[in-house]
C-alpha positions in Angstrom: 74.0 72.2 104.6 77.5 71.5 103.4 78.8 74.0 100.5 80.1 72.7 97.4 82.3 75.0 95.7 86.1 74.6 94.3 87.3 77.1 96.5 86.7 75.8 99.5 89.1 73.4 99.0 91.5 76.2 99.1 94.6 74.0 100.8 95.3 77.0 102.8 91.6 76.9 104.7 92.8 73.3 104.6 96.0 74.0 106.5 93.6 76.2 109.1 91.1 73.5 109.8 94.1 70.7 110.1 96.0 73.1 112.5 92.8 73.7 114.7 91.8 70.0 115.3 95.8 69.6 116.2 95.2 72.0 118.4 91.5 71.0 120.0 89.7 73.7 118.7 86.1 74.6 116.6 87.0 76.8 113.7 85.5 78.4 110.9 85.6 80.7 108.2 83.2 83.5 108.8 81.7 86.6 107.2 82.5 88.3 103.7 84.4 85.3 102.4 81.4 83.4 102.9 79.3 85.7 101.2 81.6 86.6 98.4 81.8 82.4 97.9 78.0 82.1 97.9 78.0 85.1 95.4 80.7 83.8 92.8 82.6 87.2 93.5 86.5 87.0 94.1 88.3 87.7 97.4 91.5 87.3 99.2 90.3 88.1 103.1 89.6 85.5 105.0 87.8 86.2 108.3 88.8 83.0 111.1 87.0 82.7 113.9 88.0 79.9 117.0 86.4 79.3 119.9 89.4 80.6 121.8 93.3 81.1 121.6 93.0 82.7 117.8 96.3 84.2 118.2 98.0 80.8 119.3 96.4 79.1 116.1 97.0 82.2 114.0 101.0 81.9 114.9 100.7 77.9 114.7 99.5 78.6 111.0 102.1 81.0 110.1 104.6 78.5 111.5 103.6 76.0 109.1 103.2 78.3 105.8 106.8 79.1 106.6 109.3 82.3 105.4 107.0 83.9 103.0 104.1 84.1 105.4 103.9 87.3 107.9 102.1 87.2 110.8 101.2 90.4 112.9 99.8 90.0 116.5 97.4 92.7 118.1 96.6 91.6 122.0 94.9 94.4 122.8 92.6 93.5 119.9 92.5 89.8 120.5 93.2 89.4 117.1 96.4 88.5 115.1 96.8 88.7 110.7 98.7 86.1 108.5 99.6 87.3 104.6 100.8 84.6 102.7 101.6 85.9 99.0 97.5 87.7 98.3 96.1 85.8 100.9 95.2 87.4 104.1 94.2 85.9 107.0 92.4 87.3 110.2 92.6 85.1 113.5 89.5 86.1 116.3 88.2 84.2 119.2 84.5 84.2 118.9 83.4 86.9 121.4 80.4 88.8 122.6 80.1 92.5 122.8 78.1 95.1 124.7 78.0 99.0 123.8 77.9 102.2 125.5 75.7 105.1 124.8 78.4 107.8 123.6 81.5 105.6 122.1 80.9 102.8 118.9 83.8 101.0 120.9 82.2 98.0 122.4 82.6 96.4 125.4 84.2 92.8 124.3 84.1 89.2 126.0 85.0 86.2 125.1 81.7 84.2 123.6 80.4 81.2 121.4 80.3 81.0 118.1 76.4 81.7 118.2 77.1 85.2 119.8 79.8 85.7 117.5 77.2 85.7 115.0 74.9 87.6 117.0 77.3 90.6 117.4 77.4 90.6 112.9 76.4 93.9 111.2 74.1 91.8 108.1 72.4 88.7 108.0 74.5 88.0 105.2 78.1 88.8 106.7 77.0 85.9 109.9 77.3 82.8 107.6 80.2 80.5 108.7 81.5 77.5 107.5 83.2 75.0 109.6 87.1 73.7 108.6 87.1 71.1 111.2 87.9 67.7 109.3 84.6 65.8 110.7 82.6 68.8 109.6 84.5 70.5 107.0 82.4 72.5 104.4 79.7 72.8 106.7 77.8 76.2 106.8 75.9 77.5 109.8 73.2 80.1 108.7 71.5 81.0 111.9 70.0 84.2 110.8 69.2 82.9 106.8 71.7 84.6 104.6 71.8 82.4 102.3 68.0 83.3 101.7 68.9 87.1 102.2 71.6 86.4 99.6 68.8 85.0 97.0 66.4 87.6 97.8 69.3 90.5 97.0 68.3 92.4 100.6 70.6 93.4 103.4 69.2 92.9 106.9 70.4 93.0 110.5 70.8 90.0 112.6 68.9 91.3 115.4 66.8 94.6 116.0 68.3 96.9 113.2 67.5 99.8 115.8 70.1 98.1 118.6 72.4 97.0 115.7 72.7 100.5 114.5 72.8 102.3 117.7 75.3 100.4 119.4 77.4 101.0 116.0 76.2 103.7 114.1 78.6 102.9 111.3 77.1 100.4 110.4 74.5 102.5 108.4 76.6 103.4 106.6 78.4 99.7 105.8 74.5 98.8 105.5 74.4 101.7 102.2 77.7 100.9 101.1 76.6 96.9 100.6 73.7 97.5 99.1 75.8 99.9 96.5 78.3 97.5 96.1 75.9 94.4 95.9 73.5 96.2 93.9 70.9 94.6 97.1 67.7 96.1 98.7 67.8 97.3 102.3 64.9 95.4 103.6 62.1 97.9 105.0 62.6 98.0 108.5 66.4 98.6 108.4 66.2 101.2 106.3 63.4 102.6 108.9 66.2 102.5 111.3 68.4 104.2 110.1 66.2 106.6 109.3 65.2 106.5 112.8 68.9 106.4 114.4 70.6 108.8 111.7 72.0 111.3 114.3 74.2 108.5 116.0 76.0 109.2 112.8 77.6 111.9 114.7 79.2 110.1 116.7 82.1 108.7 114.2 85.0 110.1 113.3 85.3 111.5 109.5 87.8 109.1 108.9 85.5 106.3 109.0 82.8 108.0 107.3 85.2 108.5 104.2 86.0 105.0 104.1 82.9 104.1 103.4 82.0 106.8 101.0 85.6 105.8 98.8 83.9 102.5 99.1 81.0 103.9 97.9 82.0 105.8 95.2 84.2 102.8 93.7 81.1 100.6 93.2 79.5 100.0 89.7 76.7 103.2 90.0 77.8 105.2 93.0 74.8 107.1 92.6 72.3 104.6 94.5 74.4 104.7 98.1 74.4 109.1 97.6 70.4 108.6 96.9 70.2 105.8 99.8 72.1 108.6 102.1 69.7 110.7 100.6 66.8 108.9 101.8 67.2 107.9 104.7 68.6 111.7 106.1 72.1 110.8 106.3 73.1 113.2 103.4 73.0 116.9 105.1 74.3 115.5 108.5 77.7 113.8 106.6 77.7 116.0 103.6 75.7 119.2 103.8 77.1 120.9 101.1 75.8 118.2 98.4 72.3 118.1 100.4 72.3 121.8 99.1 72.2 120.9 95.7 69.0 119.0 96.0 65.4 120.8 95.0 64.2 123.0 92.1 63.3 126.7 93.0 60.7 128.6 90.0 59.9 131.6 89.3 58.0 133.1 86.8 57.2 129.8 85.8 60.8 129.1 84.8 62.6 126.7 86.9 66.3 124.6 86.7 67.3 121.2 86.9 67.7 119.6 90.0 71.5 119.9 90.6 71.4 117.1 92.9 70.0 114.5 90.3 72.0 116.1 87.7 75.7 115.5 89.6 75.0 111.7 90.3 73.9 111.3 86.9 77.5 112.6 85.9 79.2 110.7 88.9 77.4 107.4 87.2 78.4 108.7 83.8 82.4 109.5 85.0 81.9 105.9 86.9 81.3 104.2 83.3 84.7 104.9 82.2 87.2 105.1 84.6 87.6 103.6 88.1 89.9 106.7 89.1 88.5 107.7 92.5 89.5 110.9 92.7 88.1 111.4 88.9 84.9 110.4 90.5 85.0 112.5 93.8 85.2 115.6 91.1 82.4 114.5 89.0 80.2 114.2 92.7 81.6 118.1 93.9 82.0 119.5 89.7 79.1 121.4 90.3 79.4 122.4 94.7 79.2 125.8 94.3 76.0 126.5 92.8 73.8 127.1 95.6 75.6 130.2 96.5 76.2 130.9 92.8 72.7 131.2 91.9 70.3 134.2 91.1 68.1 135.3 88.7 68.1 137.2 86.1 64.9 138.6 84.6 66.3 138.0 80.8 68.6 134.5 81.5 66.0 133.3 84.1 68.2 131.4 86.4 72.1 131.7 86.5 74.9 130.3 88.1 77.6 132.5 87.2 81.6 131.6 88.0 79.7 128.4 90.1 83.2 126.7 89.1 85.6 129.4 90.7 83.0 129.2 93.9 82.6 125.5 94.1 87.1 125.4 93.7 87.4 127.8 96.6 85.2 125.4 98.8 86.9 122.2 98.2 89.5 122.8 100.8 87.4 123.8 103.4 85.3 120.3 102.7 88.6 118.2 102.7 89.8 119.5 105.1 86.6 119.6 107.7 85.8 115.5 106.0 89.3 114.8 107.4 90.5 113.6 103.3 93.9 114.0 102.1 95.5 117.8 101.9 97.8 116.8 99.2 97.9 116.8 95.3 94.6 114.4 95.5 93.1 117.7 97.0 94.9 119.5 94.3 93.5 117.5 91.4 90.1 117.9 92.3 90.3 121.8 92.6 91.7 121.9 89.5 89.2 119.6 88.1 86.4 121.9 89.1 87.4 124.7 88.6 88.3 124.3 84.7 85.3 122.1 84.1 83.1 125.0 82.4 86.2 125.4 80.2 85.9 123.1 77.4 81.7 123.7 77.3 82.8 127.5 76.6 85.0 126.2 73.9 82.8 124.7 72.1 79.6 127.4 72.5 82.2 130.0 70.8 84.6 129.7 68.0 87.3 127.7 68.8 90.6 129.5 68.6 94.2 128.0 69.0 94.6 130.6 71.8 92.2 129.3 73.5 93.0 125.8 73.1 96.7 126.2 73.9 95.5 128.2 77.3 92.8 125.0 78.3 96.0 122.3 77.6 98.6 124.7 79.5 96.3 125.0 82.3 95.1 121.3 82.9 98.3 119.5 81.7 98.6 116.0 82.5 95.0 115.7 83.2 93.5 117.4 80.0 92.2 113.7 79.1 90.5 113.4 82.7 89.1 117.0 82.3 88.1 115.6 78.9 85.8 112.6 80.1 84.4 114.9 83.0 82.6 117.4 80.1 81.9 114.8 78.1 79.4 113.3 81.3 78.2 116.7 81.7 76.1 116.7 79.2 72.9 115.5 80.5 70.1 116.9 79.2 67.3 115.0 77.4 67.5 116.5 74.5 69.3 114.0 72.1 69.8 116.1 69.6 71.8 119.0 71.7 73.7 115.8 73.5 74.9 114.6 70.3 76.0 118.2 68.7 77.4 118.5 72.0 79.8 115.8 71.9 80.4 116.0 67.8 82.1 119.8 69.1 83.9 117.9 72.1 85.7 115.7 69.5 86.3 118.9 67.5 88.4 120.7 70.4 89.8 116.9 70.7 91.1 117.3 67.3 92.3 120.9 67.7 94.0 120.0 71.6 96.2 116.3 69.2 97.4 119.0 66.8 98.3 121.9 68.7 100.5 119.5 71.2 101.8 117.7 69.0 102.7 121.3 67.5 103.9 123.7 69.9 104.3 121.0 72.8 102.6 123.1 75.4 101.2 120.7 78.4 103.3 121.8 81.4 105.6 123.8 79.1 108.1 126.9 81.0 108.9 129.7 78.8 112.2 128.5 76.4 113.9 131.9 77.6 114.3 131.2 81.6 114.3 134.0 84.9 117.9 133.6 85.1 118.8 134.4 81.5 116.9 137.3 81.5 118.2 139.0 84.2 121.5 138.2 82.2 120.4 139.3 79.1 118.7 142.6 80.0 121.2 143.2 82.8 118.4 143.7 85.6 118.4 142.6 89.1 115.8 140.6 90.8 112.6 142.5 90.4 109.0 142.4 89.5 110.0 143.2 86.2 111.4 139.7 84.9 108.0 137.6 86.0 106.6 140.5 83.5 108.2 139.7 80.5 108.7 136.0 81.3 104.9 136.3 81.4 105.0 138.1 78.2 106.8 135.2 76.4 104.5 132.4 77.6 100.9 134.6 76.4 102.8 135.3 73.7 103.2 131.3 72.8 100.0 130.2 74.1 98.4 133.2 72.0 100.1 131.9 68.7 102.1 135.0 68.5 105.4 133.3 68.0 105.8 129.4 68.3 107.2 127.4 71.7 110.8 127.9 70.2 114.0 129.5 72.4 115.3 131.6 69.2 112.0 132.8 68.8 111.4 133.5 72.2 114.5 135.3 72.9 114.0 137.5 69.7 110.3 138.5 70.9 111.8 139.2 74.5 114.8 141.4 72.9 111.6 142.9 71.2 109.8 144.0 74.1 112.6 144.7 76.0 113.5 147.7 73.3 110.0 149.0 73.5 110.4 148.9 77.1 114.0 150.8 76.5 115.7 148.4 78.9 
């Protein structure tokens, strides 16, 4: 079957093909490329595969794209890379591999282009097309993709319980397709995976991660958590969200499944904005409920200070999921740990006080604290959704004009440590933080406006009462 699509007259895949028959060798263009093409979806990475000597034509190609093309070589890998402005290319001699028990790290020899394909994680990343000039645009589909493709279902080449044993990774590249793809995972590799879920344990967190990010950036992130979910990866990779899951009752009162209820707000914070870290808060907004919760014989069920909790567990889960200990960390603590504030705003009177305290405290990512409420609200009742969001839009109002006001995201008290020291002749002391705390309640209560006059009067104020 030959394909027939513009972009496979890419004068770069060109270049490749010309350079291999110069050079006596078979040569194609193999994996996600090929599927991406065959799906209409755009990419820049371009898998090669030669039967033999990749690296010699990978540094023959970069030769002839001249200065602006990079090439990187890695012999211990057998494999070499070539960018050329977006474009990047991976060189590979076809190969075979063979596993061992206790390492994903596989055993490689050098192969044919048929065990090349052999050794592929989906039926749908084996698909090659040949660049050789007699046979250019040719694809070889030994494993029918291309029908997989059609049929939107991600399969294994061979026995999905071999496949995902040898590389237990691949379960999770098998979930993270079918996220990305919006695809099926045909029956009997979801089976195993179901069946070969504690290989899992065998990866490094790193890896893991990479495939959740990849996760969480698709369209509804939602379907790889319930996929995980389903097939008993969840509480070996991520425990603390399998803890969410179920509904306990009692006295015939029960509470919404926490579990369903966080990916429908990861899907909701996924609708408008592709920020990842935005996302990974919506996903752990509500962590700390399981050990929040009790019961109360007039409330019914309660999850009191479940924000405070689930912020204090964040670190410990970064840290033990190997993601970054940095202000990405930072964000999402912060994120979680003020995300019952704006819902208490609007359930109570909404006072400038409180207001200037919610913008002070969230700063630069009021906006993103903001959309995170707003796909909190998930409850079926329409009518409390939309009153819900009408008093969102009301503490929006009240946050525009109190800024623009009294300028208080990030804002340091007008009257600084140093001066006051100065000013109320006092040394370095427990004393100063005191009153410098003094003038920044005083602002964010209203007392006096975000002014240095007025601050300095209302410290000289205190200080007098204080007899300094």
């Amino acid at each position: 079957m030959l394909i027939q699509d513009p972009k496979i007259e890419n004068p770069i895949l060109h270049l490749v093909g010309d350079t291999a028959d110069e050079m006596g060798l078979e040569c194609y263009v193999i994996g996600g490329w090929v599927r991406d093409l065959i799906l209409h979806r755009p990419s820049n990475d371009i898998d090669i595969v030669t039967i033999g000597r990749g690296i010699e034509l990978a540094e023959v190609v970069a030769k002839h794209l001249g200065k602006h093309a990079h090439l990187s070589v890695f012999r211990t890998y057998g494999t070499a890379q070539v960018k050329w402005h977006d474009i990047e290319l991976e060189f590979v001699g076809a190969r075979r591999e063979s596993y061992q028990h206790d390492s994903r790290n596989p055993i490689v020899e050098d192969g044919t282009l048929e065990e090349d394909q052999n050794r592929r994680d989906f039926t749908i990343n084996a698909m090659a097309i040949c660049l050789n000039k007699g046979r250019y645009g040719e694809l070889l589909d030994p494993f029918d993709g291309m029908y997989d493709l059609q049929d939107c279902t991600i399969r294994t080449p061979l026995d999905p319980d071999i496949t995902f044993s040898d590389d237990p990774l691949r379960m999770m590249r098998a979930i993270r397709f079918a996220t990305q793809l919006g695809f099926f995972l045909e029956p009997e590799t979801f089976d195993a995976i179901a069946r070969n879920k504690e290989r899992i344990n065998i990866i490094t967190r790193e890896r893991i991660v990479d495939e959740l990010n990849k996760i969480m950036l698709s369209r509804r992130p939602s379907e790889g958590w319930k996929l995980l979910d389903k097939t008993g990866l969840l509480p070996l990779i991520f425990p603390e969200l399998a803890a969410l899951k179920g509904i306990e009752t009692k006295d015939g009162r029960g509470h919404k499944d926490v579990f369903l209820h966080t990916l429908q707000v990861l899907d909701n914070v996924a609708h408008n904005s592709d920020n990842l870290w935005l996302r990974w808060a919506a996903l752990l907004h509500d962590i700390g409920k399981p050990k929040s919760k009790a019961w109360d014989e007039q409330s019914g069920w309660t999850f009191r200070n479940h924000n405070y909790l689930g912020a204090k567990m964040i670190p410990h889960i970064f840290k033990k999921m190997k993601m970054p200990q940095n202000e990405k960390m930072d964000y999402i603590v912060k994120m979680v740990d003020l995300h019952m504030r704006p819902i208490n705003l609007i359930e109570d009177t909404v006072t400038d006080s409180a207001v200037r305290r919610l913008l002070f405290e969230a700063g630069d990512d009021i906006d993103d604290l903001m959309l995170l409420c707003d796909a909190d609200i998930t409850s079926r009742n329409a009518e409390k959704v939309e009153r819900f969001h009408k008093n969102y839009e009301l503490v929006r109002q009240k946050m525009v004009e109190l800024e623009e006001r009294d300028r208080i995201r990030n804002f340091q008290p007008p009257v600084r440590g140093e001066e006051i020291m100065q000013l109320l002749h006092l040394e370095p002391c427990s004393l100063v933080g005191q009153l410098k705390q003094s003038i920044k309640d005083a602002i964010l209560d209203g007392i006096i406006p975000n002014e240095y006059e007025a601050a300095k009067k209302y410290l000289l104020e205190q200080a007098a009462k204080m007899n300094l």
